[in-house]
PyMOL commands that place a pseudoatom at each C-alpha (Angstrom):
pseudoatom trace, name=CA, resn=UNK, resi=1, chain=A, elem=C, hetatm=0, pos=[30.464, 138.698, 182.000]
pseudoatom trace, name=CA, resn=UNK, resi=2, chain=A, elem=C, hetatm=0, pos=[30.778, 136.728, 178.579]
pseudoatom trace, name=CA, resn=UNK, resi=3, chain=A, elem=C, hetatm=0, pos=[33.967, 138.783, 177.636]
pseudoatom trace, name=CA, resn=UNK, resi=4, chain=A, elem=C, hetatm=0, pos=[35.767, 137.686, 181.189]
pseudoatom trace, name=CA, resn=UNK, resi=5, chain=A, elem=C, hetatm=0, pos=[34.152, 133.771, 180.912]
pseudoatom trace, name=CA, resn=UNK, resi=6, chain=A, elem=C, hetatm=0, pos=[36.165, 133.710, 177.450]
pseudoatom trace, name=CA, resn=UNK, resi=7, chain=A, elem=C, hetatm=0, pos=[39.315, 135.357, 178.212]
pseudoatom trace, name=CA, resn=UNK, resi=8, chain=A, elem=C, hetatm=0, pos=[39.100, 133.121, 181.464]
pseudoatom trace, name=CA, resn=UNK, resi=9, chain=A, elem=C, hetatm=0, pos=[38.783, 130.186, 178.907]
pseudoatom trace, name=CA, resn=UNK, resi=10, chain=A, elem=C, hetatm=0, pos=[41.361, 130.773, 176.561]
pseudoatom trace, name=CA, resn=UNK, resi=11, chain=A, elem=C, hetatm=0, pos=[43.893, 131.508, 179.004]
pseudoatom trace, name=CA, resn=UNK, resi=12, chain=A, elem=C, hetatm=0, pos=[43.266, 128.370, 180.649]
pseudoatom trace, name=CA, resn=UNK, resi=13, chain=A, elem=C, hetatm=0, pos=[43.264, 126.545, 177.199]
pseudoatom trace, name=CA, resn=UNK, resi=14, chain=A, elem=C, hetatm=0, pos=[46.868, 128.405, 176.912]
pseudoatom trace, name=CA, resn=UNK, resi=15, chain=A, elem=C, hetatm=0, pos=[48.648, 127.735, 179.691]
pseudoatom trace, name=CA, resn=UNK, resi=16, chain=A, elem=C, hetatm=0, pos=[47.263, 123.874, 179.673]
pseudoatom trace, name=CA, resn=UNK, resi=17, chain=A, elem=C, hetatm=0, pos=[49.101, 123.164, 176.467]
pseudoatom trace, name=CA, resn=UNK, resi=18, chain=A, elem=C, hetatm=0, pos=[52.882, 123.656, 178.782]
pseudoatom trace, name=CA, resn=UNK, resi=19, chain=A, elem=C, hetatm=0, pos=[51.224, 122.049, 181.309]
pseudoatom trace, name=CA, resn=UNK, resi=20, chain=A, elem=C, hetatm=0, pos=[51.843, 118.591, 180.428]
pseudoatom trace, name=CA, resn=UNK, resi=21, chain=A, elem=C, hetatm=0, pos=[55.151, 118.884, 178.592]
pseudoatom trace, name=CA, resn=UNK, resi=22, chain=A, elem=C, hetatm=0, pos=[58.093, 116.681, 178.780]
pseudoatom trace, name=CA, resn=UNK, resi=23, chain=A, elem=C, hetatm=0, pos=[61.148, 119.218, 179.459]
pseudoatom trace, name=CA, resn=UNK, resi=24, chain=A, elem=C, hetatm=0, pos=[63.435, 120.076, 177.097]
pseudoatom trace, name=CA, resn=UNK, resi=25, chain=A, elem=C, hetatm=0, pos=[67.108, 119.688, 177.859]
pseudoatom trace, name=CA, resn=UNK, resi=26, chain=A, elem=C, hetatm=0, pos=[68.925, 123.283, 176.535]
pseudoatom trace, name=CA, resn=UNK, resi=27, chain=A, elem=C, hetatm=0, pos=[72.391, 122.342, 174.672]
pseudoatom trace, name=CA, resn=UNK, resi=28, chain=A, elem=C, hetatm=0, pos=[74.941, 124.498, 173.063]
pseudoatom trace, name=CA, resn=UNK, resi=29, chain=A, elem=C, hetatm=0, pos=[75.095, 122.998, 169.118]
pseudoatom trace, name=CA, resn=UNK, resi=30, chain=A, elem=C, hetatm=0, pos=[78.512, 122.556, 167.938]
pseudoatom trace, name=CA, resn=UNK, resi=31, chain=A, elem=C, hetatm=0, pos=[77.775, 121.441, 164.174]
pseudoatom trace, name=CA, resn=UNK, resi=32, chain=A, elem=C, hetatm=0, pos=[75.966, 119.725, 161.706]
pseudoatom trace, name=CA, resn=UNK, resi=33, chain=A, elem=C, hetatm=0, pos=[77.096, 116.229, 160.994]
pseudoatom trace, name=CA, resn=UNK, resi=34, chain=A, elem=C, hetatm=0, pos=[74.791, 115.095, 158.102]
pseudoatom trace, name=CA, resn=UNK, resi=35, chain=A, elem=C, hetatm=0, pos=[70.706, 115.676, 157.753]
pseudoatom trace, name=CA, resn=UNK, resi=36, chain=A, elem=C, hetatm=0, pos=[70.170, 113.461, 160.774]
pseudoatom trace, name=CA, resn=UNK, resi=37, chain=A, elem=C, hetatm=0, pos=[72.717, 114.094, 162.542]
pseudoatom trace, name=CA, resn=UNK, resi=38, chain=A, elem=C, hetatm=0, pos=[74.006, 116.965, 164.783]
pseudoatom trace, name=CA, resn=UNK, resi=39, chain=A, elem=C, hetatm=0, pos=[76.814, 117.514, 167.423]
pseudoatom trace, name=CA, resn=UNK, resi=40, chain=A, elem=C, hetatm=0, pos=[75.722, 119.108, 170.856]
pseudoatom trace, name=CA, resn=UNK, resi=41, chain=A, elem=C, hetatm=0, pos=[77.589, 120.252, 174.089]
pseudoatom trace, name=CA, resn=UNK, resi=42, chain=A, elem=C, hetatm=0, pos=[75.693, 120.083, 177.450]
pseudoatom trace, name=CA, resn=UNK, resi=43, chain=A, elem=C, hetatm=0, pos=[77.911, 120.349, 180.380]
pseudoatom trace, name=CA, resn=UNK, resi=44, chain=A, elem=C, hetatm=0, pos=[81.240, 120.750, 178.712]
pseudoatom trace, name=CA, resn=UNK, resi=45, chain=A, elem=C, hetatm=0, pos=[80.869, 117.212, 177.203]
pseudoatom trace, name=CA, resn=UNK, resi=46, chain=A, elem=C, hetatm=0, pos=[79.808, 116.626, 173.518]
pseudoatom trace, name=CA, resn=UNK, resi=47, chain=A, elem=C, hetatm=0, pos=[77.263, 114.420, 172.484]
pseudoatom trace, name=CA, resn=UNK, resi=48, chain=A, elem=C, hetatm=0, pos=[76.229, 113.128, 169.156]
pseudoatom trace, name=CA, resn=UNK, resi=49, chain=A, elem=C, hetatm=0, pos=[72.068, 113.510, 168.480]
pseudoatom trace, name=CA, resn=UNK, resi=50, chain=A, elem=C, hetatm=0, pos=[70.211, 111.568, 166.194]
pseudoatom trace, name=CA, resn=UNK, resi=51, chain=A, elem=C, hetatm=0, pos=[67.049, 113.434, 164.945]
pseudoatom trace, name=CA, resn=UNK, resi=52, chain=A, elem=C, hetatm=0, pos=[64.159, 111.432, 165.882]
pseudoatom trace, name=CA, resn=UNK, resi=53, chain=A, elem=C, hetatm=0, pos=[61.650, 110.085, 163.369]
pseudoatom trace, name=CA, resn=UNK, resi=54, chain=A, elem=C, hetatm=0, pos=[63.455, 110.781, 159.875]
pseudoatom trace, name=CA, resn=UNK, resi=55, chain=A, elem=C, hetatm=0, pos=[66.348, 109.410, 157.995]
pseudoatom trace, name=CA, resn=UNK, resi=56, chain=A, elem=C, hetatm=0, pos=[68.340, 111.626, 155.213]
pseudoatom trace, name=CA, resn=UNK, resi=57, chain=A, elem=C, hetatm=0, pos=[70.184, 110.892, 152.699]
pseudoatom trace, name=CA, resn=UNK, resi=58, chain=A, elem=C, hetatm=0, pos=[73.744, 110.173, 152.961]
pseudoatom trace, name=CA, resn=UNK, resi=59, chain=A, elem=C, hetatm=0, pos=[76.348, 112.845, 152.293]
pseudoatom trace, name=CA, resn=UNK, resi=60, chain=A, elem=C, hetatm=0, pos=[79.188, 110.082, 151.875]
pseudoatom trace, name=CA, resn=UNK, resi=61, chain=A, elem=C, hetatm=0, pos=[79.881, 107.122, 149.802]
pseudoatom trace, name=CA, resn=UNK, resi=62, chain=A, elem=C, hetatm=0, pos=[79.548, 103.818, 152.095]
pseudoatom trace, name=CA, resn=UNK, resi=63, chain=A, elem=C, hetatm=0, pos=[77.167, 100.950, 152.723]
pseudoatom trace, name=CA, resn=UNK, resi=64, chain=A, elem=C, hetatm=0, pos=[74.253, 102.598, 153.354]
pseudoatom trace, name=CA, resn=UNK, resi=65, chain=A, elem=C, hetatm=0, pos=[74.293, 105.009, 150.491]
pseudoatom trace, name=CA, resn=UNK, resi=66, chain=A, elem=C, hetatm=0, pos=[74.699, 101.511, 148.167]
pseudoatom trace, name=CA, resn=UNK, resi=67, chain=A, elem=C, hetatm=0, pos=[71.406, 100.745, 149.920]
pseudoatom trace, name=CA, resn=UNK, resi=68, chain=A, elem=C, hetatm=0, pos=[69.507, 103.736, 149.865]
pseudoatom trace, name=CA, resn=UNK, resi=69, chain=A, elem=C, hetatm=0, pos=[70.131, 103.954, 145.746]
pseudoatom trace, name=CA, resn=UNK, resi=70, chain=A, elem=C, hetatm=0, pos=[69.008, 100.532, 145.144]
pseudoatom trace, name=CA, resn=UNK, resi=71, chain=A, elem=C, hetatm=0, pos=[66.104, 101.234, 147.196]
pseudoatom trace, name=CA, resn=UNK, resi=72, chain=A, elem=C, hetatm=0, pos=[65.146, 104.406, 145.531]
pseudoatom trace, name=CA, resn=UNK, resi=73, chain=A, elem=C, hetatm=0, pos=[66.862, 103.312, 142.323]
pseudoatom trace, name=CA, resn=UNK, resi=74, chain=A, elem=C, hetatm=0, pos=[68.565, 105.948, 141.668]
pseudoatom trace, name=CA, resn=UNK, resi=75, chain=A, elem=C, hetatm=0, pos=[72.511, 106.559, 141.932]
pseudoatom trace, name=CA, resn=UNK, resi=76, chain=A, elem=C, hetatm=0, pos=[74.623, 106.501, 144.900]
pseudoatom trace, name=CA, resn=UNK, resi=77, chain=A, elem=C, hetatm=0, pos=[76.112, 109.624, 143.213]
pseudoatom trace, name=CA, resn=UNK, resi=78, chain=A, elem=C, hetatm=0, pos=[72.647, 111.118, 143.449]
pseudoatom trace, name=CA, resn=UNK, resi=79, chain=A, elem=C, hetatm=0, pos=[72.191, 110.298, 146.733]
pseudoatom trace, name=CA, resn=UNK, resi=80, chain=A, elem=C, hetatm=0, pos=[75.339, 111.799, 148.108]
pseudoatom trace, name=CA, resn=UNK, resi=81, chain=A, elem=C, hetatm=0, pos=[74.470, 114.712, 146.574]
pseudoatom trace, name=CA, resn=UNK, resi=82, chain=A, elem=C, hetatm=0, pos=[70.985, 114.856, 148.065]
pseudoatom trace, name=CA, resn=UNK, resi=83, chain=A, elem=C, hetatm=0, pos=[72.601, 113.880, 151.434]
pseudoatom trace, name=CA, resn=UNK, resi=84, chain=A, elem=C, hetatm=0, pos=[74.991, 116.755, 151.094]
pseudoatom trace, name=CA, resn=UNK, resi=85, chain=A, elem=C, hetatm=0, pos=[71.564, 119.505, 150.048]
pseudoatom trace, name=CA, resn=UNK, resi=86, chain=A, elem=C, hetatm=0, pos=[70.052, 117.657, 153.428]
pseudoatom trace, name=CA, resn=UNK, resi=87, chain=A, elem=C, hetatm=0, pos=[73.089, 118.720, 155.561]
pseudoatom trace, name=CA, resn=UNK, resi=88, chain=A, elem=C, hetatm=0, pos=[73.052, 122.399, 154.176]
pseudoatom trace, name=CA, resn=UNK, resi=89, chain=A, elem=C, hetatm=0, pos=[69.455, 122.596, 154.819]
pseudoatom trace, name=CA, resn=UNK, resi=90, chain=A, elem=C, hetatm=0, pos=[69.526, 121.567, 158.397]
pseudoatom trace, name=CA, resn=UNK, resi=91, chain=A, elem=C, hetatm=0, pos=[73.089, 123.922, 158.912]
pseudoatom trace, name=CA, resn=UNK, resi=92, chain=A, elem=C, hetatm=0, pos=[70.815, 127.664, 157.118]
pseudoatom trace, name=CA, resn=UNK, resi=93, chain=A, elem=C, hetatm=0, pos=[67.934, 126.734, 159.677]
pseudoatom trace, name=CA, resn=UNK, resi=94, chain=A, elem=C, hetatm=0, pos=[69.690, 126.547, 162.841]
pseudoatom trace, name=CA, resn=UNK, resi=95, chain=A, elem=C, hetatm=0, pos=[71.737, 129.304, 161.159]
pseudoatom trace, name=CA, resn=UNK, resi=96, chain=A, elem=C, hetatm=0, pos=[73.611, 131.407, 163.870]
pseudoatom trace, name=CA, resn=UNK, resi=97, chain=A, elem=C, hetatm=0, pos=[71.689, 129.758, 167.084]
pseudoatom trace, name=CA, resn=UNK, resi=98, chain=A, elem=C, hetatm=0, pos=[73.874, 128.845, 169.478]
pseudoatom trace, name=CA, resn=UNK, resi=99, chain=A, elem=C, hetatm=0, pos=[71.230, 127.448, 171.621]
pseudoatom trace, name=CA, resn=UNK, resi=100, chain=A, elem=C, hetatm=0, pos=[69.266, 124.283, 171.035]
pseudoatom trace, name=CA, resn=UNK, resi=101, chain=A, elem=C, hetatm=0, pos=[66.605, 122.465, 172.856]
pseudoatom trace, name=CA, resn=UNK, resi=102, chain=A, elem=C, hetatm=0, pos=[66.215, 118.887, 173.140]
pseudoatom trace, name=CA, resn=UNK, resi=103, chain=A, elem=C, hetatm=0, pos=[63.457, 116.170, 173.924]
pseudoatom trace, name=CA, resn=UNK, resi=104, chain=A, elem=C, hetatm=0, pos=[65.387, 112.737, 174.711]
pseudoatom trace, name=CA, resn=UNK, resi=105, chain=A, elem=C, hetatm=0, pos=[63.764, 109.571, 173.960]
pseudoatom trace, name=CA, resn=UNK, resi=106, chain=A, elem=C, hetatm=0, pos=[66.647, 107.075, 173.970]
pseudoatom trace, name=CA, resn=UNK, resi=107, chain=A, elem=C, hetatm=0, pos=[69.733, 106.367, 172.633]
pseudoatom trace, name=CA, resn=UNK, resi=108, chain=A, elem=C, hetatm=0, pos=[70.813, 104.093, 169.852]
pseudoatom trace, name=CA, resn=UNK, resi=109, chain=A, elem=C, hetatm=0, pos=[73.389, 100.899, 169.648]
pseudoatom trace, name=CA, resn=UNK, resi=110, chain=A, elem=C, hetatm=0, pos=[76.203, 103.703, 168.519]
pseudoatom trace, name=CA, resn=UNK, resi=111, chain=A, elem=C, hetatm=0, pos=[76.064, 105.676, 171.896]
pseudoatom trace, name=CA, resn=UNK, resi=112, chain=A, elem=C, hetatm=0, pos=[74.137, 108.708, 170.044]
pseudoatom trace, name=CA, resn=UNK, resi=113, chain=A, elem=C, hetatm=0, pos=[70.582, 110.726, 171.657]
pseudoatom trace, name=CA, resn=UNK, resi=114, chain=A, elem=C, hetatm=0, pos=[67.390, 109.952, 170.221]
pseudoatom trace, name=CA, resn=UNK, resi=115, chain=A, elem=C, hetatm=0, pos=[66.100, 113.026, 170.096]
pseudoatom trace, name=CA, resn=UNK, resi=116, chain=A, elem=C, hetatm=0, pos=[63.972, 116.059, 168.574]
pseudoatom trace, name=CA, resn=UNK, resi=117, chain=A, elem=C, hetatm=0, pos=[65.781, 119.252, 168.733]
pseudoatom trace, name=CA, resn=UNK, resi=118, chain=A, elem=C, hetatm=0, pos=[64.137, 122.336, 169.162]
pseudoatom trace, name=CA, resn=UNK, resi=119, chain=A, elem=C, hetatm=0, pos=[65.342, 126.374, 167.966]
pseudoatom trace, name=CA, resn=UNK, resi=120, chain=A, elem=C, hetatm=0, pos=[63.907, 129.160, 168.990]
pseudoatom trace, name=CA, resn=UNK, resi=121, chain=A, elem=C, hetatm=0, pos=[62.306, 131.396, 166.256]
pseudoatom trace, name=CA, resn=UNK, resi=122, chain=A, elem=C, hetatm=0, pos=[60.319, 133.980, 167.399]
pseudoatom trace, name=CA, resn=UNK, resi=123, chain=A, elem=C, hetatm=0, pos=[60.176, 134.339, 171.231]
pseudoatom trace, name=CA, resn=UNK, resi=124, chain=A, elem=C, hetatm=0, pos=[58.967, 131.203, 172.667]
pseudoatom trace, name=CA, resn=UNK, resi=125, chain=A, elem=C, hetatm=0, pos=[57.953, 129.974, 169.321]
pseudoatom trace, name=CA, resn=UNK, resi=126, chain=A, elem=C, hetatm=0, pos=[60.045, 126.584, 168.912]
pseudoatom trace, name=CA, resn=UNK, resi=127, chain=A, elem=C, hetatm=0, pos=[60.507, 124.671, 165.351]
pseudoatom trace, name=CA, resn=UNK, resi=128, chain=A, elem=C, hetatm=0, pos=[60.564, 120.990, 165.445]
pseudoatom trace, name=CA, resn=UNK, resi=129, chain=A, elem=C, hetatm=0, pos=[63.618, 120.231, 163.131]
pseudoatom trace, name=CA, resn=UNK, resi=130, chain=A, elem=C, hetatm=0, pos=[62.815, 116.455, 162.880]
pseudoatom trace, name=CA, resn=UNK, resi=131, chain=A, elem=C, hetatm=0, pos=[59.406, 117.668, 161.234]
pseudoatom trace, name=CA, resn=UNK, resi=132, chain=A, elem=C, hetatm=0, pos=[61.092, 120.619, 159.465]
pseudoatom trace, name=CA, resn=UNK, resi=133, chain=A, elem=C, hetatm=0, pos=[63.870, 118.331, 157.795]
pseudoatom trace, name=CA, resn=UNK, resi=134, chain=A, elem=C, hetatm=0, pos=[61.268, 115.780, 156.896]
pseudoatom trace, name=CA, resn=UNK, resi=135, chain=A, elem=C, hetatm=0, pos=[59.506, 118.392, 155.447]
pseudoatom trace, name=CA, resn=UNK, resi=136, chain=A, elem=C, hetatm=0, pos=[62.132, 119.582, 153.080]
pseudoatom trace, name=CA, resn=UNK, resi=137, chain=A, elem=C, hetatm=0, pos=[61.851, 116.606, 150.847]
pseudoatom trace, name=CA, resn=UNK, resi=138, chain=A, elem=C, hetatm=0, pos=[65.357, 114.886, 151.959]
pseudoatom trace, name=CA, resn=UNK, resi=139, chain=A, elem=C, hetatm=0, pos=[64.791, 112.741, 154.540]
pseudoatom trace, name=CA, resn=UNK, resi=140, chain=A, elem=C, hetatm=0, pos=[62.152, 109.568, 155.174]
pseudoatom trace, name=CA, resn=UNK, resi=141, chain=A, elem=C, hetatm=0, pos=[60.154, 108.601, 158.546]
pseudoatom trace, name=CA, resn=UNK, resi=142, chain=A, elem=C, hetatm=0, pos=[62.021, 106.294, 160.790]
pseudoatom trace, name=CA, resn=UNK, resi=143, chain=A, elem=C, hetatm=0, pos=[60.861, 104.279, 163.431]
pseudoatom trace, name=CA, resn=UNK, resi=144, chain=A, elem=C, hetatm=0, pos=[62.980, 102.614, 165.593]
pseudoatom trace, name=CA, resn=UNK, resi=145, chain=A, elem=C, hetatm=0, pos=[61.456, 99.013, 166.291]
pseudoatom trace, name=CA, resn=UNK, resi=146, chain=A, elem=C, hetatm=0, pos=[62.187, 98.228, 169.602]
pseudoatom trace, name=CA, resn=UNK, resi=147, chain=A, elem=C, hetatm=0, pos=[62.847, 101.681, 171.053]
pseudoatom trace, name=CA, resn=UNK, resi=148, chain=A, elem=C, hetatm=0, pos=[61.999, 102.431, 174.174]
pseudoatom trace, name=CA, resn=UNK, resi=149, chain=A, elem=C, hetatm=0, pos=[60.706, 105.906, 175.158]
pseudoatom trace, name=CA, resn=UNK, resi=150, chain=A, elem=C, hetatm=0, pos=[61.262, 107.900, 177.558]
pseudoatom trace, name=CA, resn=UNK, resi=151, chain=A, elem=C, hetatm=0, pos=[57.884, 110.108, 178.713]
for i in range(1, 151): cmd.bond("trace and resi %d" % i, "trace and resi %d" % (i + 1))
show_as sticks, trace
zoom trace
């Protein structure tokens, strides 16, 4: 009786978690634009997506690189270069994946998705790459002020 009151519990406790989830919105991916940055196709049009929540380094010379170096004081040379090891990071995890999944939450003042993309890993088993580039060291949290959310 305990063994089937547990196994009723946990697979309750399971299936809860997808319960409650916002959908995910599958794209084809296309390319990597920078470490923040990605190109998608859904419905033979192409989108740009901006990963939610982080901010890389640039991977080209240009007013915002000036500003992240004097922010981090270091060079703008350095930070292109970090910019460019952001991009290459991002490209080797979604590796060969043709198939991306997104979670929308807006989209900014240059016509791009606000968005965490999703990859498939092991069966259902999705990574986060917002988290996982944040992770690597390369990119900062970002918060749009002002956003508004879609949920």
């Amino acid at each position: 009786m305990k063994t089937k009151l547990l196994l009723c519990f946990f697979s309750l406790l399971f299936i809860s978690q997808y319960a409650f989830c916002t959908p995910l919105l599958p794209v084809d991916f296309e390319y990597v634009v920078d470490g923040d940055t990605i190109q998608v196709n859904s419905n033979k049009s192409s989108y740009r997506v901006r990963l939610y929540g982080i901010d890389c380094f640039e991977a080209k010379q240009n007013n915002r690189s000036a500003k992240q170096a004097k922010y981090f004081n270091i060079t703008e040379d350095q930070v292109v270069c970090n910019g460019i090891k952001a991009r290459e990071i991002l490209k080797d995890k979604i590796g060969q994946q043709h198939k991306l999944f997104l979670k929308v939450y807006s989209v900014d003042h240059y016509g791009r998705m606000i968005a965490e993309p999703y990859i498939t890993d092991f069966l259902f088993f999705k990574t986060n790459l917002s988290r996982y580039m944040n992770k690597s060291g390369l990119c900062s949290t970002y918060v749009w002020k002002g956003m508004k959310t879609k949920n």
